[in-house]
Phi, psi and omega in degrees: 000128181304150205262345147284214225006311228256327209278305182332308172283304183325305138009266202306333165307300188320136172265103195293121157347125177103331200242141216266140184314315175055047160337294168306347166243004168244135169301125190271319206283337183019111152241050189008041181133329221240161155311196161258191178298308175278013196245013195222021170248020146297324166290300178312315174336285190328277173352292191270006194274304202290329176277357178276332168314295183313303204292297176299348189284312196284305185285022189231309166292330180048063169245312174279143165193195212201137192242115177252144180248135185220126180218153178170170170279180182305141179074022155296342186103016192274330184285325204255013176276282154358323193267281182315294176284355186229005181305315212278299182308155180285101191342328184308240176351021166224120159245140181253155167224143191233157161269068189265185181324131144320155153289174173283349139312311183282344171275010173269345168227170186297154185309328183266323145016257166333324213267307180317304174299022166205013154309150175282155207263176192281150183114305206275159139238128150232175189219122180280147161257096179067195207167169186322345211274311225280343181255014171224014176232282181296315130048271168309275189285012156228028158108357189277331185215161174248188154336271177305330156289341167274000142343290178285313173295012160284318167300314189309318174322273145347288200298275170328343166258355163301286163311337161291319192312322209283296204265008154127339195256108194299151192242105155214128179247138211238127137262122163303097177258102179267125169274120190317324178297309166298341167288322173299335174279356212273280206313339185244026150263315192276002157309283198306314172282089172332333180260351183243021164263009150284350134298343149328113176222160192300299148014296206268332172298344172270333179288317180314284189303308163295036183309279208296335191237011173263332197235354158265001158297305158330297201268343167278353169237048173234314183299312169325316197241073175225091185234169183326308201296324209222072181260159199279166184216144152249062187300114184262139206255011171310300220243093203313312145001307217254307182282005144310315197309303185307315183314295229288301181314298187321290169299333185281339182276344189274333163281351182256338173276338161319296171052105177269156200221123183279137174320137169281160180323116181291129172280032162281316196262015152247156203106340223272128164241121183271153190248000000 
């Protein structure tokens, strides 16, 4: 994708600071644009060869790093998105990190505790598979937090990604906007396949009846927290193709304003032959 094409889509992704996520008015099957999947995995090739460039650049300068955030409901695609777009780099310089229940230690600390001790270090990407999000979200619906405190924790929010922001690590965060029709097939595949019913959990059929109040949870706390430093990106995730694509644009454009520098030469070592 052409580097005016690919700033268009992203655009048309952003959730502008101020202005309502409008969940209900983006398209989930989207294909911004692309072809079909095979006629567009030449481009990913391209795509994801130039973010393994960049990504060594970044870990080679080690000043800088970069948080990818990834949230959406079950079966959106955060794990085999993870898998795709990020397979070719290199591990030193990657880390995924996931969020499940806290423990009786982390809740023995303020929420964000867990989360700050595993921002990634300068050098790194790192990637939530879900994320401090998950406490103004899951949160929410079992009872952890209420209204008026995930309120507040939208300001905390804001603050805490200003401050990573402040402090060298670019933040960009992706919600999988995903459709109940593509979740009931995604969900009833992993019934059916034997090799994909170990991700099944009875669970995700209780979050599913909560659809509806999952997703207006969704566009209120993606409009709160979509800011100048850290805005939201709103990838649409019917069609797996495409949110690679989106992912990949997404990083790679975000490692090209960076633009990371290989450390110059210790000058003890010039003129220096090795024999």
């Amino acid at each position: 994708m052409a580097k005016d094409s690919a700033s268009t889509v992203l655009a048309n992704l952003r959730v502008v600071p101020g202005q309502k996520a409008g969940l209900d008015h983006r398209r989930t099957d989207d294909k911004l644009g692309l072809d079909a999947k095979a006629a567009t995995q030449g481009l990913q090739d391209e795509l994801f060869t130039e973010l393994d460039g960049l990504h060594g650049r970044l870990w080679a300068e080690g000043k800088r790093s970069v948080l990818l955030v990834l949230q959406g409901m079950d079966a959106a695609g955060k794990d085999s998105a993870i898998r795709r777009v990020l397979s070719g780099l290199n591990p030193q310089g990657c880390k995924v990190e996931s969020f499940k229940a806290p423990s009786d230690t982390e809740r023995s600390h303020d929420y964000l505790w867990r989360v700050h001790n595993v921002c990634p270090p300068r050098g790194h990407l790192g990637v939530f598979n879900r994320s401090h999000y998950e406490d103004v979200l899951a949160a929410r619906f079992v009872g952890a937090a209420n209204h008026e405190q995930c309120r507040a924790r939208y300001r905390h929010l804001r603050e805490f990604e200003r401050m990573l922001t402040e402090e060298g690590t670019t933040v960009v965060k992706v919600f999988l906007h995903l459709s109940k029709d593509e979740q009931r097939a995604r969900l009833q595949a992993r019934i059916d396949d034997p090799t994909k019913a170990w991700k099944f959990k009875a669970s995700d059929l209780d979050v599913r009846k909560q659809w509806d109040e999952y997703q207006a949870a969704y566009e209120e706390v993606i409009t709160e927290t979509s800011s100048k430093e850290a805005p939201w990106y709103v990838v649409p995730a019917d069609r797996k193709w495409v949110r690679d694509h989106a992912i990949g644009t997404l990083l790679v454009d975000t490692f090209r304003r960076l633009d990371p520098q290989y450390p110059p030469l210790d000058p003890a070592a010039l003129g220096l032959v090795v024999e």
